[in-house]
C-alpha positions in Angstrom: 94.2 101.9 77.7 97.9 101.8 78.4 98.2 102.7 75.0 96.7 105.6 75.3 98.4 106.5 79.0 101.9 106.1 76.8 100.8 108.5 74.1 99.8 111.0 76.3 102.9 111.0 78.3 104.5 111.1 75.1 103.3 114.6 73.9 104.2 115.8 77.2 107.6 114.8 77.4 108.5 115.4 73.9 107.8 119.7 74.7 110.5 119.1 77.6 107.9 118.3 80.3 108.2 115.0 82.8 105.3 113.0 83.0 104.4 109.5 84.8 101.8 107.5 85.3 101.9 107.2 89.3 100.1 105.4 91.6 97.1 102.8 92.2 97.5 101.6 88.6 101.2 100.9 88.4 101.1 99.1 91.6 97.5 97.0 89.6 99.4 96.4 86.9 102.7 95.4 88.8 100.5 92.8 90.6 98.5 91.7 87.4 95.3 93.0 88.3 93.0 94.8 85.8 93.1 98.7 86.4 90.7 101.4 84.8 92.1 104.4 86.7 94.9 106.1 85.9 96.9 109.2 87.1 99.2 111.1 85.7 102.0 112.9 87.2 103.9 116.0 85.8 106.0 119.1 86.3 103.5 121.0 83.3 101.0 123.6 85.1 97.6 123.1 84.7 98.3 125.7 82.1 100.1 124.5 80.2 98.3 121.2 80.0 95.4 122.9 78.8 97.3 124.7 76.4 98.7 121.1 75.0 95.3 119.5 75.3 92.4 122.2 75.3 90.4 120.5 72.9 90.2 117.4 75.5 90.0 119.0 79.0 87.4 119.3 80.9 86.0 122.2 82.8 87.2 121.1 86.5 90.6 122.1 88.3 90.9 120.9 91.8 94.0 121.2 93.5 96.2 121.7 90.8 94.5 118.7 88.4 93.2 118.8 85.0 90.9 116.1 83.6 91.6 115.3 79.9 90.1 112.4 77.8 91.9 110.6 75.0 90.3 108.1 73.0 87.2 107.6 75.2 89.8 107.2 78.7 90.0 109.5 81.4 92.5 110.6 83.1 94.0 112.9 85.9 96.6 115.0 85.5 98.1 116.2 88.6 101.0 118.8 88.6 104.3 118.0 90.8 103.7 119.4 94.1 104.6 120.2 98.0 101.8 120.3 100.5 101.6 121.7 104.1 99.6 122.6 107.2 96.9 120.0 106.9 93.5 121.4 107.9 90.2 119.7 109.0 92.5 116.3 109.3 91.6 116.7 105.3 93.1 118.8 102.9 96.6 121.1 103.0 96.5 124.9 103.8 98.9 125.4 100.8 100.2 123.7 97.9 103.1 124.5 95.6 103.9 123.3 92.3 107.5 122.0 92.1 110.1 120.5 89.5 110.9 117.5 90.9 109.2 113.8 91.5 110.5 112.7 94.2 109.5 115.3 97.2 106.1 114.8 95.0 106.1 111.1 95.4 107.1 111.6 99.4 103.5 113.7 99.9 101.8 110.2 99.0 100.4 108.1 101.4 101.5 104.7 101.3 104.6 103.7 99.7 102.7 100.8 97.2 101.0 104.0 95.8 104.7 105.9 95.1 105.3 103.5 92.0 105.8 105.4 88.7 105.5 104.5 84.8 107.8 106.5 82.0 106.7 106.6 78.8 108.3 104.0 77.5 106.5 101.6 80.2 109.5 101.1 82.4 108.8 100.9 86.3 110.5 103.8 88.0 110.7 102.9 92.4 112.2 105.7 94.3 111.0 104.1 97.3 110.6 100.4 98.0 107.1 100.1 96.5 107.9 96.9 94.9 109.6 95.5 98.0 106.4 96.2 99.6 104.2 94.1 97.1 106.8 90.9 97.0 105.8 90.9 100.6 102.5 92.0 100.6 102.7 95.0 103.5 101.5 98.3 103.7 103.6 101.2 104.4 102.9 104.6 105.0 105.4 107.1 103.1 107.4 108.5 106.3 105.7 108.9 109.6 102.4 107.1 109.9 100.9 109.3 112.8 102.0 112.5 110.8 100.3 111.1 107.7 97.1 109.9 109.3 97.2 113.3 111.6 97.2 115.2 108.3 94.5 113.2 106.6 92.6 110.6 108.4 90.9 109.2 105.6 94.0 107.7 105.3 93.1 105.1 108.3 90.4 104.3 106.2 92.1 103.8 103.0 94.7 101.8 104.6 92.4 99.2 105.8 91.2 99.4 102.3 93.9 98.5 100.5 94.7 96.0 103.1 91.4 94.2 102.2 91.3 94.8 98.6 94.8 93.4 98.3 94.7 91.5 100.8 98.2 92.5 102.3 99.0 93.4 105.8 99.4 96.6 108.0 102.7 97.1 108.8 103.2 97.3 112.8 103.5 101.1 112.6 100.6 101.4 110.4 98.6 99.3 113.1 100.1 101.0 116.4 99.0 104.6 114.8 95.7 103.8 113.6 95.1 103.1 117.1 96.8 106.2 118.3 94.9 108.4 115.5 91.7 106.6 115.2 89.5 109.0 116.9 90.0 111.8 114.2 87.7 109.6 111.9 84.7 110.8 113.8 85.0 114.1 111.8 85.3 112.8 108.3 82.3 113.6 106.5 79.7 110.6 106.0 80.4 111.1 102.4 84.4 110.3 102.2 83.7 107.4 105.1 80.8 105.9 102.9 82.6 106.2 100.0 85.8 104.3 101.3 83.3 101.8 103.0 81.5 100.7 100.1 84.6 99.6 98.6 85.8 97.8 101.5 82.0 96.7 101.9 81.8 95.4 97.8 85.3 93.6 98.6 84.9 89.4 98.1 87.9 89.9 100.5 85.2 92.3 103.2 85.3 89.9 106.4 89.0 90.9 106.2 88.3 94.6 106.1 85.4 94.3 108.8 88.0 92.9 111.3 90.5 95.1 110.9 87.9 97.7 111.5 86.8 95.5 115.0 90.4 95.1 116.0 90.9 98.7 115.9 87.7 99.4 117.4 86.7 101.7 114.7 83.2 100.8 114.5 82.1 103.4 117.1 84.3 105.8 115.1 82.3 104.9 112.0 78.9 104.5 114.0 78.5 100.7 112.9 77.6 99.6 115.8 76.1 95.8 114.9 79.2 95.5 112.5 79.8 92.4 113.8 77.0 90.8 112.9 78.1 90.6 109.3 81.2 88.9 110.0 80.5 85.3 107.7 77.4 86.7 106.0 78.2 85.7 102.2 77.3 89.0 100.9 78.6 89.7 97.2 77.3 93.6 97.1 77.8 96.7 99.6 73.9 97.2 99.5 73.6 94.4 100.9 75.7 94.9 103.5 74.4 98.5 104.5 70.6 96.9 104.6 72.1 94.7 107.9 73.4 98.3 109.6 70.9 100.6 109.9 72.3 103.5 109.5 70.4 105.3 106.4 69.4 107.9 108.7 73.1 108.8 108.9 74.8 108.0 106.2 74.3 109.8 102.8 72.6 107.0 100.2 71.6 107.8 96.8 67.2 107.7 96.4 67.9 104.1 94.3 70.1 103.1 97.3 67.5 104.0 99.9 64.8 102.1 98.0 66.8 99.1 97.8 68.0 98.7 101.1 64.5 99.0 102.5 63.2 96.6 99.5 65.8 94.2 101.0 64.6 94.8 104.5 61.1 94.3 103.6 61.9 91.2 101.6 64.4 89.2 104.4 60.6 88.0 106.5 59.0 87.2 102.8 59.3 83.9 101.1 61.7 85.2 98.1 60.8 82.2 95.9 57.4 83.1 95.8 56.2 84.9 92.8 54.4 87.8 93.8 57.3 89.1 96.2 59.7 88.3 92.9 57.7 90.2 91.2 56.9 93.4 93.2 60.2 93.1 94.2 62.5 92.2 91.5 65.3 90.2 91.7 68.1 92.3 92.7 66.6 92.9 96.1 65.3 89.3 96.3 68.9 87.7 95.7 70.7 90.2 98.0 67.7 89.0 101.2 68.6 85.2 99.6 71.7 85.3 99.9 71.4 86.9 103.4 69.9 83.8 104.4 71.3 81.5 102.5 69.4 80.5 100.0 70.3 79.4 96.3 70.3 82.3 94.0 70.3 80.0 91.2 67.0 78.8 92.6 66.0 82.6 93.1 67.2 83.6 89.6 65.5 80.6 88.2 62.0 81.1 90.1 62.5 85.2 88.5 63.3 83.9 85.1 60.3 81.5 85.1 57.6 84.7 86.3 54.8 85.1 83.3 55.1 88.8 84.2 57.7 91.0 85.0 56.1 94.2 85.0 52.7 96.1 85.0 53.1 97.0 81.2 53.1 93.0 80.4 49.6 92.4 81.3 47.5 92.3 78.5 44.7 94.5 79.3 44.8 98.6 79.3 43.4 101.1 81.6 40.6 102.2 79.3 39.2 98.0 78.5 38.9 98.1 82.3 36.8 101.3 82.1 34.8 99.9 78.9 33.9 96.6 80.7 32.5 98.0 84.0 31.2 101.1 82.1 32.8 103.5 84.9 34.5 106.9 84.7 38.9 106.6 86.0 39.2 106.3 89.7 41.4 104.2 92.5 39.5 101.1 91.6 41.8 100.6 88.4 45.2 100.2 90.5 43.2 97.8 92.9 41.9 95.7 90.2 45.6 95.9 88.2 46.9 94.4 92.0 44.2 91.9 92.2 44.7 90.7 88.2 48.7 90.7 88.9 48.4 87.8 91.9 46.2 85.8 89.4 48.1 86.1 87.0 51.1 85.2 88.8 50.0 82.5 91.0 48.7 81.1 86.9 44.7 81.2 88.7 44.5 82.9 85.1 46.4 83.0 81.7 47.5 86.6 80.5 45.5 86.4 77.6 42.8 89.1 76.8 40.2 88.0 76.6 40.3 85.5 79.7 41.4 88.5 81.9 37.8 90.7 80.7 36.1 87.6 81.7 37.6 87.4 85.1 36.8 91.2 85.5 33.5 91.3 84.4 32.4 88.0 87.1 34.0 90.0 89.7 33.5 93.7 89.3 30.8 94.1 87.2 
């Protein structure tokens, strides 16, 4: 993939334009962690970018980036630029495209996300990023209050980062979250569910769930029995949403919503037994195990050892049902498929044919 980054950058500098990878994955890479994001930074227009790569864009421009795909990898090319007048605590009034890196790099947010890759692979700092990673500390890029009064997503993403990488907030950092903190009432559910579920997915979350106590976030963020997760070995943000209650305010996907109320429904069930494995598979049964504690090996195991996993396994069709009891479709197939399932999986009977027509025709018939 860096391969690829280098190549690109390549056939932008070599027409007279500057280009650098910037940001999240230079700092990744820096600390030796595995990155699959990567921006690109440049004084080309959007343009002229799709002028050099118009047979690789793709149809979306937002705020002066283009998205163009090389070899299978995406990637975000972002135009050098000054922002001002900050509206909705969100997004500038006006942007301008500029020359230079540096007053581009100084609109950033924190100083670990300044870092910048030439294409040749060498690391260009402007501004202490890699001071900040020996020591592990989060910094914003000038003024914290300014930068979290612009955008206060930015609170969010701090404490992100901070539990991600496990680093620490710089003092300033801290004493203006505190100072700023009520503007993250107005972010949209959406941009706070969306920085959430990565704190929330985190093997480092109890870090990021504190932070949010400390700074008494969690009636910013409406999670008010947030501290119940504290210690509650988790390994999933589903998971963790299914303990807050809050899918009546928080934007969830139609899979999400069924799983966190499968997981609901599941935590009073015994999720070793095979019918509840089976109804409710084992994604939703490990996430209520491991909410109380119990060996997903033994859960995986118990799934693993089902004689059915689904409906379609049982071997008997609709119309057999019909041809044994002689009767037209109706309801009564769905409750006899329920009843045959139980048997089945409790082994009361084998999933064979013929044995499941004999167990219909003593009861039914």
């Amino acid at each position: 993939m860096l391969d690829v980054a280098l190549k690109l950058l390549k056939e932008l500098t070599s027409r007279s334009y500057k280009a650098y990878i910037v940001g999240g994955f230079v700092r990744d890479y820096i600390l030796g962690i595995e990155s699959s994001d990567i921006d690109i930074t440049t004084n080309a227009t959007p343009k002229n970018i799709k002028e050099i790569f118009k047979d690789n864009c793709l149809p979306n421009e937002d705020y002066g980036s283009v998205v163009v795909v090389l070899k299978g990898v995406r990637f975000e090319l972002t135009t050098f630029r000054s922002e001002s007048n900050y509206i909705d605590n969100r997004r500038p009034s006006e942007v301008k495209y500029i020359d230079d890196l540096y007053p581009d790099l100084l609109r950033r947010d924190f100083v670990i996300n300044t870092l910048c890759m030439d294409e040749n692979g060498e690391i260009l700092d402007y501004l202490g990023g890699q001071d900040d990673i020996r020591n592990r500390i989060i910094h914003t890029v000038g003024d914290p209050i300014e930068k979290f009064s612009e955008d206060s997503l930015r609170i969010l993403r701090a404490i992100r980062f901070a539990t991600i990488l496990d680093f620490d907030l710089s003092a300033d950092v801290a004493n203006a979250i505190k100072r700023t903190k009520s503007s993250v009432k107005s972010l949209s559910y959406f941009r706070k569910k969306n920085e959430l579920d990565k704190i929330f997915s985190s093997s480092n979350r109890d870090k990021g769930i504190r932070l949010i106590l400390d700074f008494g976030l969690q009636e910013e963020l409406e999670l008010y029995n947030l501290n119940e997760l504290l210690n509650v070995k988790i390994n999933n943000s589903i998971g963790v949403w299914s303990l807050l209650n809050v899918e009546d305010i928080y934007p969830f996907s139609k899979n999400e919503l069924d799983l966190i109320k499968g997981i609901n429904r599941v935590l009073k069930s015994n999720n070793l037994d095979a019918f509840i494995l089976y109804k409710y598979g084992l994604y939703v049964n490990s996430c209520a195990g491991e909410i109380k504690g119990i060996d997903i090996g033994k859960i995986t195991d118990s799934y693993n050892k089902l004689v059915i996993k689904n409906r379609a396994d049982i071997q008997i069709t609709s119309d057999q049902i019909m041809e044994v009891l002689n009767r037209e479709p109706g309801k009564y197939i769905k409750d006899i498929y329920e009843d045959i399932e139980k048997e089945i999986l409790y082994k009361r009977i084998n999933n064979v044919n013929d044995e499941i027509i004999k167990y219909i025709e003593n009861k039914y018939r």
